[in-house]
C-alpha positions as CSV (number, residue, x, y, z in Angstrom):
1,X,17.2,17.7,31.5
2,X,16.9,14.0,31.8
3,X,18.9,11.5,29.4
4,X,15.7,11.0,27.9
5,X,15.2,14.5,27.5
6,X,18.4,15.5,26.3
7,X,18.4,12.3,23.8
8,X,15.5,12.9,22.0
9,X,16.1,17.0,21.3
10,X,19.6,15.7,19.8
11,X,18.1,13.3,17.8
12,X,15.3,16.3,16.9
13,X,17.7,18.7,15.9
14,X,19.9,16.2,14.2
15,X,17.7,14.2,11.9
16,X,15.1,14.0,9.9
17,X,11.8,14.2,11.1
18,X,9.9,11.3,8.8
19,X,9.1,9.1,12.2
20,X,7.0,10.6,15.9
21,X,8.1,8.1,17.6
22,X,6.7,7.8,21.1
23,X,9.4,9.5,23.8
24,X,10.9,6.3,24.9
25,X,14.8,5.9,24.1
26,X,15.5,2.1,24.4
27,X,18.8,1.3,25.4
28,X,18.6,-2.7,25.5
29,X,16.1,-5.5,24.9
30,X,15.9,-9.3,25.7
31,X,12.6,-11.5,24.6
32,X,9.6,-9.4,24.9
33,X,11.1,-6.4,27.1
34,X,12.7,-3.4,26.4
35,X,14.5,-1.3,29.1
36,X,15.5,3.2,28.5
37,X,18.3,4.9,29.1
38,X,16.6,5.5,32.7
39,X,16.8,2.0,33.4
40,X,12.9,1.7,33.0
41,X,11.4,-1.8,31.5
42,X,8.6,-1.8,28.7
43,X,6.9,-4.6,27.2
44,X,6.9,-4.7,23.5
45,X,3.7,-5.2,22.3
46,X,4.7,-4.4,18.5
47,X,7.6,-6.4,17.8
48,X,8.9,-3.6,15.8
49,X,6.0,-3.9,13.1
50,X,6.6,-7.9,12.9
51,X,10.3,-7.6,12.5
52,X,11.2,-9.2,15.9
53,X,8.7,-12.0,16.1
54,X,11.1,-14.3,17.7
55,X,11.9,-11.4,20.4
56,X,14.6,-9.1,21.0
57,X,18.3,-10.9,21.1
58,X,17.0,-14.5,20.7
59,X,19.6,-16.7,21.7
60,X,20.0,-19.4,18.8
61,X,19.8,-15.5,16.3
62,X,22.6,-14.1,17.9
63,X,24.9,-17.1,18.2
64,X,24.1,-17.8,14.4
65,X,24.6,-13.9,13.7
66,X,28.2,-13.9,16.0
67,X,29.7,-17.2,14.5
68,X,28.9,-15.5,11.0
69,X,30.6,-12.4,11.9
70,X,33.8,-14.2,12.7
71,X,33.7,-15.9,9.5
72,X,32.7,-13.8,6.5
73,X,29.8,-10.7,6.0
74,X,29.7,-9.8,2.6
75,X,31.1,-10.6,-0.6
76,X,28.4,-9.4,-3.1
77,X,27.2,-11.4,-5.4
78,X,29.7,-10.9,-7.9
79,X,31.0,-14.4,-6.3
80,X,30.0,-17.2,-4.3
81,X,29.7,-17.8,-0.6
82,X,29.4,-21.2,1.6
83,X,25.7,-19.9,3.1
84,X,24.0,-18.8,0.0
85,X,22.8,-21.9,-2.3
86,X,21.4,-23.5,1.5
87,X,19.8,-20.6,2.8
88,X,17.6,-20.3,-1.0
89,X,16.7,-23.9,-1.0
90,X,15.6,-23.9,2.8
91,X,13.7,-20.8,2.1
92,X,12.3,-21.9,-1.1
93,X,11.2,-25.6,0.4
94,X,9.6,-23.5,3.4
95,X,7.5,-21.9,0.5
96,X,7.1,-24.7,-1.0
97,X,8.4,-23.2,-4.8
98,X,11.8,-23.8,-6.5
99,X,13.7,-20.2,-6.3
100,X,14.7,-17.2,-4.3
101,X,15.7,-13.5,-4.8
102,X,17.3,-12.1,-2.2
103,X,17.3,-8.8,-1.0
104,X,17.4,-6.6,1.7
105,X,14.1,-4.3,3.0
106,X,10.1,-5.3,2.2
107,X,10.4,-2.5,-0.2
108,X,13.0,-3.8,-2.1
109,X,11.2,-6.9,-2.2
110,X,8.2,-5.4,-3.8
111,X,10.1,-3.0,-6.3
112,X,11.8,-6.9,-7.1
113,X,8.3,-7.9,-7.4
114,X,7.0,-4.9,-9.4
115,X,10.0,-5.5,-12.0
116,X,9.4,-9.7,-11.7
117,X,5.8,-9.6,-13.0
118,X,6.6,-6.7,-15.6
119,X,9.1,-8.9,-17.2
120,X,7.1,-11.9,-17.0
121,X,4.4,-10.3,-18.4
122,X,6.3,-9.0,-21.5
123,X,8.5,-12.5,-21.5
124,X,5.9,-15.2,-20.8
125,X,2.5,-13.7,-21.0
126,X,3.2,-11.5,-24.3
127,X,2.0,-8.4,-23.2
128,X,2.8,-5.8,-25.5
129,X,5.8,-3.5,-24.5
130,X,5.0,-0.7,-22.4
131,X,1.3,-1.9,-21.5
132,X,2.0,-3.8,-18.0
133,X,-0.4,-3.5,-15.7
134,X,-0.3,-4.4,-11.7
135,X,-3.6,-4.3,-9.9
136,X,-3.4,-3.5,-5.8
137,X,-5.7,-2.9,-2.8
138,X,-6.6,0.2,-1.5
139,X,-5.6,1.2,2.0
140,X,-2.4,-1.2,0.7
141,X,1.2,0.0,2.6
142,X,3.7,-2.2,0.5
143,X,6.6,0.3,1.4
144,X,7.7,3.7,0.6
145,X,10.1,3.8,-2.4
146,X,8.8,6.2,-5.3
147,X,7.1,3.7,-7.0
148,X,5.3,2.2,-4.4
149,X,3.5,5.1,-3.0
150,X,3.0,5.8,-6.7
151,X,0.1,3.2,-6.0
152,X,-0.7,3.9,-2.1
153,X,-4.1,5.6,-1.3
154,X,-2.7,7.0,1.7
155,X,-2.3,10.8,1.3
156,X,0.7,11.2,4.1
157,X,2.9,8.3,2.2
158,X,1.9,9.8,-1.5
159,X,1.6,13.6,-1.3
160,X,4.1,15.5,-3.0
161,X,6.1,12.5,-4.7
162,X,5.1,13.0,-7.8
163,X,5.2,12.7,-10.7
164,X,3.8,8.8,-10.0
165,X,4.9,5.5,-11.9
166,X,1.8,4.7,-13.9
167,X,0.8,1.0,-14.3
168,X,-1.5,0.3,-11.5
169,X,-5.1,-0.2,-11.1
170,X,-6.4,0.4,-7.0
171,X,-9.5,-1.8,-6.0
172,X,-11.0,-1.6,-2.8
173,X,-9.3,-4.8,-0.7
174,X,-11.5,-7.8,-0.5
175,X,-14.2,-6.9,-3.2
176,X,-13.9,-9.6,-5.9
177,X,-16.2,-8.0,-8.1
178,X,-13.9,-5.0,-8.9
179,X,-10.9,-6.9,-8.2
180,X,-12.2,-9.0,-11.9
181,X,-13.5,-5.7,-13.5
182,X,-10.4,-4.5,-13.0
183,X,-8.1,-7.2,-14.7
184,X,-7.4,-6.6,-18.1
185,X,-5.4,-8.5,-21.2
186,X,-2.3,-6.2,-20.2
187,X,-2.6,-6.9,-16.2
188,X,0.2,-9.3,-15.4
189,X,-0.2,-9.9,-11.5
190,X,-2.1,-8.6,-9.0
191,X,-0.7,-7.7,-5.9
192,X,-2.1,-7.6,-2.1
193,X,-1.3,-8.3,1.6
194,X,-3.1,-11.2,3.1
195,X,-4.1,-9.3,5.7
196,X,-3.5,-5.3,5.7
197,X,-1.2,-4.5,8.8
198,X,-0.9,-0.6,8.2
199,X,-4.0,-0.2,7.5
200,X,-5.1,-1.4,10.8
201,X,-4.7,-5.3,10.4
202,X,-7.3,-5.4,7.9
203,X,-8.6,-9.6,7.4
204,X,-10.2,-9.9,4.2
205,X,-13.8,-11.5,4.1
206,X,-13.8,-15.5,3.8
207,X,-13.2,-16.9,0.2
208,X,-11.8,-13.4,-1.0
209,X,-7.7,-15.1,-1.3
210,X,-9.3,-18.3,-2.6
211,X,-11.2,-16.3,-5.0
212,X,-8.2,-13.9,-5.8
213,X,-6.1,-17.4,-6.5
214,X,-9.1,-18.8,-8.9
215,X,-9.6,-15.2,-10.9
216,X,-5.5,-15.0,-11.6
217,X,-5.4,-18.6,-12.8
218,X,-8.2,-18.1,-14.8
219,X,-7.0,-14.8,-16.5
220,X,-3.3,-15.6,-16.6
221,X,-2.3,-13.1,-13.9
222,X,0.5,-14.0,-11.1
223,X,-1.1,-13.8,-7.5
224,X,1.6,-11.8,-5.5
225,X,1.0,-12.5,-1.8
226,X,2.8,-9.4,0.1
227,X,3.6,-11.5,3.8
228,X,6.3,-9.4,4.6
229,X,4.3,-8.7,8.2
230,X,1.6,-11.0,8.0
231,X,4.2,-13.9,7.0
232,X,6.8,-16.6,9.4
233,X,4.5,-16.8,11.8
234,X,2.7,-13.8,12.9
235,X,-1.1,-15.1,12.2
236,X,-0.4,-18.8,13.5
237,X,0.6,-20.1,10.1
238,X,3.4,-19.8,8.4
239,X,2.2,-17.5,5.7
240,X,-1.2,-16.2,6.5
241,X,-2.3,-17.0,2.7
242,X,-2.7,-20.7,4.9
243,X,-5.3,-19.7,6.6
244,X,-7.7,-20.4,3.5
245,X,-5.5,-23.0,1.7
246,X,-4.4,-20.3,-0.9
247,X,-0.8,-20.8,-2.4
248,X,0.5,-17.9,-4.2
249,X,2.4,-17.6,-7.1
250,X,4.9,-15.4,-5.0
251,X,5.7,-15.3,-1.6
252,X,6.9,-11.4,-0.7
253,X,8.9,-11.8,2.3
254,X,11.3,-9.7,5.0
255,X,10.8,-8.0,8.5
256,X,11.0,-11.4,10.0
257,X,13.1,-13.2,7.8
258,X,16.3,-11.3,9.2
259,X,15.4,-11.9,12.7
260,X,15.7,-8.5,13.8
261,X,18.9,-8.8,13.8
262,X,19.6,-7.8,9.9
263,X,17.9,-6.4,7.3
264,X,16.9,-9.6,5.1
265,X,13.9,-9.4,2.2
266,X,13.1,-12.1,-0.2
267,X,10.9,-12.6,-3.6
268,X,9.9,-16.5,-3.7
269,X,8.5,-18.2,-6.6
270,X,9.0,-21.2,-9.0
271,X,11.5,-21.0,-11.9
272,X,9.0,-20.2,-14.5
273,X,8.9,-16.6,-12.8
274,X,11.9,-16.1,-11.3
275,X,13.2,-17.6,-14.5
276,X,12.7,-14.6,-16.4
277,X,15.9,-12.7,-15.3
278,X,19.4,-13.1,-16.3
279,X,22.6,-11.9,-15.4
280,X,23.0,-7.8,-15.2
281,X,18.8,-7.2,-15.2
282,X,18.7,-7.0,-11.4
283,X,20.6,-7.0,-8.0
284,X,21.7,-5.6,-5.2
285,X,25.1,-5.5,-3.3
286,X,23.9,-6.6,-0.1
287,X,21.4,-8.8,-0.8
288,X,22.0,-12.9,0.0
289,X,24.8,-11.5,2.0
290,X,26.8,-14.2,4.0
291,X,25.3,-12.8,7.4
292,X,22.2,-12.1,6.4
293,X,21.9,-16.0,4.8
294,X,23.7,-17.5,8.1
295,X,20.7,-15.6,10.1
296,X,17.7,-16.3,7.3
297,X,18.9,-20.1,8.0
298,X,17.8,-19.7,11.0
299,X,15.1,-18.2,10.9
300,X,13.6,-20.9,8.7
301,X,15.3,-23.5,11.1
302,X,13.4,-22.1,13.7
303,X,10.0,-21.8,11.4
304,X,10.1,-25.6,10.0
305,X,9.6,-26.9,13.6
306,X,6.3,-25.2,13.7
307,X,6.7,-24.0,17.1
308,X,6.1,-20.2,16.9
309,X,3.1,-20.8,14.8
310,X,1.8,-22.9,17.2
311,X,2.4,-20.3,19.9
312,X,1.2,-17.7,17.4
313,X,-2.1,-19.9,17.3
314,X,-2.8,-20.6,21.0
315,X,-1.7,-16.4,22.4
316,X,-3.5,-15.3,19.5
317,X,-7.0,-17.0,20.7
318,X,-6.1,-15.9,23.9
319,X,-5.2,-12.4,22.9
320,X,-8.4,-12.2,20.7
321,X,-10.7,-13.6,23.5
322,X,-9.4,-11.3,25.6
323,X,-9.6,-8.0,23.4
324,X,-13.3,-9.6,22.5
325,X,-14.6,-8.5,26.1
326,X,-13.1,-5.1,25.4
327,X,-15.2,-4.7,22.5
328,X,-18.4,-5.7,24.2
329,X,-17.7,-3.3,27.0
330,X,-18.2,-0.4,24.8
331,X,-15.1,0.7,25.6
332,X,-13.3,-0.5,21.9
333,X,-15.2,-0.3,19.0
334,X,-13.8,-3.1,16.7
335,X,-11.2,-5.7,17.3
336,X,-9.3,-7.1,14.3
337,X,-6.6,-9.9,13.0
338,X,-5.0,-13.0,13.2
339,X,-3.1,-15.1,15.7
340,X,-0.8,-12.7,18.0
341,X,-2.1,-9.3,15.4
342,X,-5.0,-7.4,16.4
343,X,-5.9,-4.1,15.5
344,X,-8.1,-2.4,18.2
345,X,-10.4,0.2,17.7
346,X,-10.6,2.5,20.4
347,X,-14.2,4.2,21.1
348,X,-12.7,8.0,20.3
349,X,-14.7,9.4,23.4
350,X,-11.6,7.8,25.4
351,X,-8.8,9.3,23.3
352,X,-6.7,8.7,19.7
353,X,-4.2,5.7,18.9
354,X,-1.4,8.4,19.7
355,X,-2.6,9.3,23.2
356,X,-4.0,5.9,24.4
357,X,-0.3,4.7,22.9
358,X,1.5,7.5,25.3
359,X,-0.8,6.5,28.2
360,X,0.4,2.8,27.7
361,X,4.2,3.8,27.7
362,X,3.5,5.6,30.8
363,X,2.4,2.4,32.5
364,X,5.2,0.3,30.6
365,X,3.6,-1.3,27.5
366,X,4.7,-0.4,24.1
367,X,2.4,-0.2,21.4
368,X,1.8,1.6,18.2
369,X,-1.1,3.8,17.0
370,X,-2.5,4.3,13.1
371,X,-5.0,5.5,11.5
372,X,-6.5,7.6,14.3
373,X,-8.3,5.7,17.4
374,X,-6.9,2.4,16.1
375,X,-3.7,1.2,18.0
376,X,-2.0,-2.3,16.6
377,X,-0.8,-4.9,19.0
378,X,1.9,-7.8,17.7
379,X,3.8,-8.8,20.4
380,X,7.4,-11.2,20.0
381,X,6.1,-14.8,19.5
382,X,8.0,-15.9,22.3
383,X,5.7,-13.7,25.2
384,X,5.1,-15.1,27.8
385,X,1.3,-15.6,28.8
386,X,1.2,-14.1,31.9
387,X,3.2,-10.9,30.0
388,X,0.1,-10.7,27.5
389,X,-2.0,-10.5,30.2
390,X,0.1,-8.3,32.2
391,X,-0.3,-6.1,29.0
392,X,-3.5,-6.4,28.4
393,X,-4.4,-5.7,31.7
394,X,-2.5,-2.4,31.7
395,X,-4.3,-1.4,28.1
396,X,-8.1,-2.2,30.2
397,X,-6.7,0.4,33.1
398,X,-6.1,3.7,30.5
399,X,-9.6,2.7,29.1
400,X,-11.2,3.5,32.8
């Protein structure tokens, strides 16, 4: 039995099995490329889901991660640290709004979020007790807490969790029409990704977030803009909302935001929502940690220079161009996304997401498959062209 081998039946037999992962065992990573336990390189073409968009052990991360480490790592908030009140205003001016709520995982964000615009409603709007109401997209993945999948359409995230947390409305993403049907006097935000990444990096049809932005200030209804993968930098913007000159009333934000390096999730929205919560109605112990501030610095650092979105913009054309010629070879079906995202559509007659994904790791690209023939590609920001290609060119080979 090979290390591989022998790794992956421990891990089998030792824990649970919620994940397939592909039967790679990674045992170090710099920039875009990951090498095994066999001492095998693989180029990451997923970025783990948007969490490493500045690649794997970026250089000004690790240094800002290590000086931290020396320093101080967690105090919870029942005090004060030197990194907290400057990593919420950088954050906050990066969003362009007034406050921040740090946490720890995208789900956490979204529960934060779930529990914001509840309060707000009852606080600010006047919704009667009880009667809050959150409208969502179908085909949405905002995470996988109770709650959350209380609201998912997908059948292998919500099965046998019940009994669900009511409140929710589901309208099909990007139709308007039932999106305003929908919203009613006790519906306090509606909440959606930009762009739906699970779902197979879904883009919604021009003027659907500029509509979504006019319908909530029109009704009274917070616009809850989940960027916790489409968001830093991934589409070519900083938030992908940009793309159509939208500006939420909350930015929902993680994967990116700690680097990969640390677990760091955010809610970001002006005091008049945030506002809404004093001392004791909501925390966590770990979140606006010392370490994970020192590395969310520099994250934003790194962001405010516009650099990654830049390269985000100019790979992403690129990548789509390239994936374009795919599609009109018959061999993929549909191509989809934004900037350095695409979800591809294989044609099924050459195999599912899962194998074409396992032919790719054979030839030493990484990629991810969902949603049967539809594989997603989000490489680290920092790729090099000529590894794109290199990629690319290996993903045209296991077509035929």
């Amino acid at each position: 039995m090979t290390a591989t081998e022998d790794l992956i039946a421990s891990a089998e037999a030792h824990s649970a099995h919620n994940y397939h992962p592909l039967p790679v065992v990674v045992a170090s990573a710099r920039g875009a490329w990951m090498t095994d336990v066999e001492g095998r390189r693989y180029l990451d073409m997923l970025a783990g889901y948007s969490a490493l968009n500045f690649g794997h052990g970026n250089p000004r991360l690790i240094e800002a991660a290590t000086e931290q480490l020396g320093r101080v790592t967690l105090t919870s908030r029942a005090f004060h640290h030197d990194r907290f009140a400057e990593f919420c205003a950088r954050l906050a001016r990066l969003c362009g709004k007034e406050m921040v709520l740090p946490m720890n995982t995208g789900a956490e964000a979204v529960e934060t979020a779930v529990k914001t615009a509840r309060k707000w409603g009852y606080r600010v709007k006047g919704v009667p007790g009880g009667r809050a109401r959150i409208v969502v997209a179908a085909n949405n993945f905002h995470g996988r807490t109770t709650t959350i999948v209380s609201f998912s359409t997908d059948p292998e995230a919500r099965a046998d969790y019940g009994p669900y947390t009511p409140g929710f409305d589901i309208v099909p993403f990007g139709d308007l029409g039932a999106l305003r049907d929908a919203v009613t006097e006790d519906t306090v935000a509606v909440l959606i990704e930009p762009v739906q990444g699970e779902a197979g990096v879904l883009v919604p049809p021009p003027g659907y977030l500029p509509g979504v932005r006019e319908l909530t200030r029109e009704r009274g209804v917070l616009f809850v803009a989940d960027e916790i993968q489409s968001g830093l930098g991934r589409t070519g913007r900083t938030f992908a909302c940009e793309h159509e000159d939208v500006v939420p009333d909350v930015y929902l934000l993680g994967k990116a935001l700690g680097g990969g390096v640390v677990p760091v999730s955010a809610v970001v929205a002006d005091a008049d929502v945030l506002g809404v919560f004093r001392p004791g109605e909501h925390g966590s112990t770990f979140g606006g940690n010392p370490l994970a501030c020192a590395v969310g610095l520099e994250v934003v650092a790194m962001l405010e220079t516009g650099e990654f979105q830049q390269r985000a913009t100019e790979l992403g054309e690129h990548l789509h161009a390239e994936l374009g010629l795919l599609a009109g070879s018959g061999k993929v079906v549909e191509v989809r996304g934004r900037g350095l995202w695409a979800g591809v559509d294989i044609d099924p007659s050459h195999g599912t997401g899962r194998e074409i994904s396992e032919k790719l790791m054979e030839r030493g690209v990484l990629v991810k498959d969902t949603h049967g023939s539809t594989i997603r590609i989000a490489p680290p920001l920092v790729i090099s062209k000529e590894d794109l290609d290199w990629g690319l060119d290996q993903l045209r080979a296991v077509l035929g």
